[in-house]
C-alpha positions in Angstrom: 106.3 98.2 106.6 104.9 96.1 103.5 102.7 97.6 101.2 99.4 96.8 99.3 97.4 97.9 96.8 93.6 96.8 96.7 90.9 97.6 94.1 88.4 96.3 92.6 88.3 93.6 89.5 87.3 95.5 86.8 85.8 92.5 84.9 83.6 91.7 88.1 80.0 92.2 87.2 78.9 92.2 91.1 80.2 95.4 92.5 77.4 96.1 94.6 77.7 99.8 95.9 80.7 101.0 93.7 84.3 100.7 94.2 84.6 103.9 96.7 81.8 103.0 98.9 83.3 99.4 99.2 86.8 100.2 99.4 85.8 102.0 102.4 83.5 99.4 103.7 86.7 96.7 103.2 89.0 99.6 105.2 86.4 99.9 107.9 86.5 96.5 108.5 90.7 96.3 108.4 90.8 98.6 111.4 88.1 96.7 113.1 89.7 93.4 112.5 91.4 92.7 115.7 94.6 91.4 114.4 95.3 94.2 112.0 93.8 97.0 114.0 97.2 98.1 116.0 99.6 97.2 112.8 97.6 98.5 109.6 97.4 101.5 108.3 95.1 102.8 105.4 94.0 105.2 102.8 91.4 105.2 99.9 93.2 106.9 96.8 92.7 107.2 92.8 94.4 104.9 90.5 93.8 107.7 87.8 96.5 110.8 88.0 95.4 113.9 88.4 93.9 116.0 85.3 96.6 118.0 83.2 97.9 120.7 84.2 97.0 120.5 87.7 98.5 119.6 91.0 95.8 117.2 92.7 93.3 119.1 91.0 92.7 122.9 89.6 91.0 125.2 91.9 87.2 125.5 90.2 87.8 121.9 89.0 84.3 120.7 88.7 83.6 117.2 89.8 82.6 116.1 85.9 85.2 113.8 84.8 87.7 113.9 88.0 88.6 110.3 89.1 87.0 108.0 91.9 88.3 107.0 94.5 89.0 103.3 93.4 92.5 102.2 95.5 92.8 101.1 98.8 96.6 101.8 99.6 97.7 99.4 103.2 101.2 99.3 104.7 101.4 96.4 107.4 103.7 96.4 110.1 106.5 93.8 110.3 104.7 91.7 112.9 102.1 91.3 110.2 101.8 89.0 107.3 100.4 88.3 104.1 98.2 85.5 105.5 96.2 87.9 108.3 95.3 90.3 105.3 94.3 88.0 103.0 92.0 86.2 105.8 90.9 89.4 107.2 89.9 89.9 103.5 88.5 87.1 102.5 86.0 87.2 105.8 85.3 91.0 104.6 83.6 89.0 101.4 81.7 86.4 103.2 80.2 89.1 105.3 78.9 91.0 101.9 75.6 90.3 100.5 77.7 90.1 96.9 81.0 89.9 97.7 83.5 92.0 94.8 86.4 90.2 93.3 89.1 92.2 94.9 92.9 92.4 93.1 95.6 92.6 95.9 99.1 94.1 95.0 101.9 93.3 96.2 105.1 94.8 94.4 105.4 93.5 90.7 102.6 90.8 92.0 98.5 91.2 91.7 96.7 87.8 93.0 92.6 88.1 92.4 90.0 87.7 95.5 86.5 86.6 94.5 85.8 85.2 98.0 85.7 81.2 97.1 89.1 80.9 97.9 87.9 80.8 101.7 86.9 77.3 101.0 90.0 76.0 99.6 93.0 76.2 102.0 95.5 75.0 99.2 94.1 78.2 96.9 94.5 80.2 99.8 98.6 79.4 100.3 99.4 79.7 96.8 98.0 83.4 97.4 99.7 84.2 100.6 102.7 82.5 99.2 102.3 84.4 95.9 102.1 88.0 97.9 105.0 87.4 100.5 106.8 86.2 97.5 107.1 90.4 96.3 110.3 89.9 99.2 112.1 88.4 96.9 113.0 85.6 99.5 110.2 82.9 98.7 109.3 84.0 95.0 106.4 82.0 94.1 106.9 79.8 91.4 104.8 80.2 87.7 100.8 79.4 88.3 101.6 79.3 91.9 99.0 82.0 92.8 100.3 85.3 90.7 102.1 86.4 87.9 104.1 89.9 87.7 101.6 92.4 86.6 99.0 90.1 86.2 95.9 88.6 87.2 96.3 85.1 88.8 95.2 82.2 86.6 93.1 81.0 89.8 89.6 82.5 89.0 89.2 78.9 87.0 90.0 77.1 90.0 93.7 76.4 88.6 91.4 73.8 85.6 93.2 75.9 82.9 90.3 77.4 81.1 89.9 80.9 79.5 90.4 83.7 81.4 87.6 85.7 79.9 86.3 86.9 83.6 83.5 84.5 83.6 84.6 82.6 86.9 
């Protein structure tokens, strides 16, 4: 099984309904997607850890300042690869009426998903390459689509320019 983690760009303006509501929209549409259905599974989680002093949360915790639900956690099966996720994806934006950039984890690698990568099928290998690269195997070279930790460098369209989260 390879794992994921999915959540929202922070510095994306457009986040429509909130991160929960379209984590679990992008999930719904995961198990619908006929090749991921059988080999996906899936979970909406909290990046936050839970308050102090608890263990997932005191009993009589009130819901004032607990943590959204803002993750989407995947593990793919081995007959599954980067590619059907991140096209499975990338349809999922160019369905929504305004589409959220989307950071997908990999490992020590994060590429960024705003949706125009659909267009560009070179933009669209540096990313798969970039996320099957967390094997170890094929390690994605530097501004090939991701960067340990990081965000990608392609939100400019690989021109260079600031990354100030103004796409």
């Amino acid at each position: 099984m390879r794992e994921y983690e999915l959540r929202l760009d922070p510095y994306d303006q457009g986040q429509g309904q909130g991160p929960e509501s379209e984590l679990r929209s992008l999930l719904l549409w995961l198990k619908e997607d006929e090749t991921l259905r059988h080999g996906a599974r899936g979970r909406i989680g909290s990046q936050a850890p839970p308050p102090a002093g608890s263990e997932g949360g005191p009993a009589g915790d009130t819901d004032m300042g607990s943590p959204g639900f803002d993750l989407l956690q995947l593990a793919l099966g081995s007959g599954l690869s980067a590619g059907s996720l991140v096209f499975a994806v990338l349809q999922w934006q160019a369905s929504r009426r305004r589409a959220p950039a989307l950071i997908v984890r990999r490992g020590p690698y994060e590429v960024r998903l705003t949706g125009d990568e659909a267009g560009d099928p070179q933009a669209v290998r540096r990313i798969v390459a970039a996320l099957e690269g967390a094997d170890g195997g094929g390690r994605a070279r530097e501004g090939e689509g991701a960067h340990e930790g990081g965000r990608t460098g392609d939100e400019d369209g690989g021109q260079g320019g600031a990354d100030d989260g103004t796409a």
